[in-house]
C-alpha positions as CSV (number, residue, x, y, z in Angstrom):
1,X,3.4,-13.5,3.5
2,X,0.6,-10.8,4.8
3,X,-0.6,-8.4,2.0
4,X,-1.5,-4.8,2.9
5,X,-3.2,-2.2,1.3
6,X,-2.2,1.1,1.1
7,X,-4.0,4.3,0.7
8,X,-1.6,6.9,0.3
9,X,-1.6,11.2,-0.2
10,X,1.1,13.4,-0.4
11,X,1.9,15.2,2.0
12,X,1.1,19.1,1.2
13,X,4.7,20.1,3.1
14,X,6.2,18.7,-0.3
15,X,4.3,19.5,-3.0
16,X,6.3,21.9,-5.3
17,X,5.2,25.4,-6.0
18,X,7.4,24.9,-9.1
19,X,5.9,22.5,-11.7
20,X,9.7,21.4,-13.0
21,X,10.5,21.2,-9.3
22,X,7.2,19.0,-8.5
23,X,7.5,16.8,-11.6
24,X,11.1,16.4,-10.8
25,X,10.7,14.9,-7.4
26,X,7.1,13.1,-9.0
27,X,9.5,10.8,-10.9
28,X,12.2,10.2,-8.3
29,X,9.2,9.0,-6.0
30,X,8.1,6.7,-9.1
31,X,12.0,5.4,-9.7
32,X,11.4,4.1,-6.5
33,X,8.0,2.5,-6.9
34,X,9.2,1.0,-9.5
35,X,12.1,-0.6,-7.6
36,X,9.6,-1.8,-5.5
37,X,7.8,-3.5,-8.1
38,X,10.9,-5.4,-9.8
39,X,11.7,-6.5,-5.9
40,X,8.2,-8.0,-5.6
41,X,7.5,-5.9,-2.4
42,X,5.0,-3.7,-3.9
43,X,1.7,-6.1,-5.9
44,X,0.0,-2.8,-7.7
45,X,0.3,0.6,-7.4
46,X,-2.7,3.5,-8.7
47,X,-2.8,7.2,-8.8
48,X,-5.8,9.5,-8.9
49,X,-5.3,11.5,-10.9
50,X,-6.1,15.7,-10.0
51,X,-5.9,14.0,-6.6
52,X,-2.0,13.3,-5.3
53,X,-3.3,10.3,-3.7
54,X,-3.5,6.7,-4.7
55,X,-3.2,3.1,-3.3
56,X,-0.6,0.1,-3.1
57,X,-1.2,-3.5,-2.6
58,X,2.3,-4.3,-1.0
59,X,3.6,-7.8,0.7
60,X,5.6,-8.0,4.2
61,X,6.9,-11.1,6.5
62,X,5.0,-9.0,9.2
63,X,3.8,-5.7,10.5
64,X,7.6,-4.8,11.5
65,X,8.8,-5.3,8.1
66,X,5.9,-3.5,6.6
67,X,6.7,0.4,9.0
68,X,10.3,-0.5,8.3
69,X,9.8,-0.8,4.1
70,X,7.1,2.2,4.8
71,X,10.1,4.5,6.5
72,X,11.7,5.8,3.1
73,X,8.0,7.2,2.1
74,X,7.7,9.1,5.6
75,X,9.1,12.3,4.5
76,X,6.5,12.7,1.3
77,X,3.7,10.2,2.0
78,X,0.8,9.5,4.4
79,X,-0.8,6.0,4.6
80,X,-3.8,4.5,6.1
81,X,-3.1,1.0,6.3
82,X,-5.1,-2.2,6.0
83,X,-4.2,-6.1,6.1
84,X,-6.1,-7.8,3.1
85,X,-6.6,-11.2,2.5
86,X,-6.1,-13.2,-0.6
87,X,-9.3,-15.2,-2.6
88,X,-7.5,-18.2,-1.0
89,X,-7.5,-17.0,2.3
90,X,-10.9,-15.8,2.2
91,X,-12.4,-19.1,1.1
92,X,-10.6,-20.7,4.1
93,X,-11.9,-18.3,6.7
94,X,-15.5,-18.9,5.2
95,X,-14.8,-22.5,5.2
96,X,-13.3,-22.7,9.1
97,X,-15.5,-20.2,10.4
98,X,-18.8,-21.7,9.1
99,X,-17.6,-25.3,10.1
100,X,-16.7,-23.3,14.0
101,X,-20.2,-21.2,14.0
102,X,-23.0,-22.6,16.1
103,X,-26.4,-21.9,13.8
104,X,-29.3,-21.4,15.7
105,X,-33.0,-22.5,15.0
């Protein structure tokens, strides 16, 4: 499973003038990161705080899965988006790529 991380901002179109309105829908957003979490989609999740932006760590089957799971954040959220790798997977590139590299003298 491919891990992504997320850097995301809210987007200013939704950000409440009203601070019962703005927490309101703040906690909705967070019901739903948390659904996320107990469904093992979402790793971590951070806020900045002062800053309405923060990151995830989220696992998908594939890119497809990842802009489909991403779709129900459109309307509040903007991402950047970047494929990670595990310490696992790390090591191995290191280990293949070194054992594939020509050195030169």
């Amino acid at each position: 499973m491919a891990r992504y991380y997320l850097q995301w901002e809210t987007k200013e179109s939704v950000t409440a003038t009203d601070p019962v309105k703005g927490a309101k829908l703040a906690l909705s957003l967070l019901e739903m990161v948390k659904q996320d979490m107990q469904a093992g989609r979402t790793k971590d999740w951070g806020f900045i705080p002062g800053e309405s932006r923060g990151y995830s760590i989220v696992e998908a089957p594939s890119e497809l899965d990842l802009a489909i799971g991403m779709m129900k954040w459109a309307p509040y959220l903007k991402f950047e988006v970047k494929p990670v790798l595990t310490l696992d997977q790390t090591v191995e590139s290191f280990k293949k790529g070194a054992a594939g590299a020509k050195v030169k003298k």
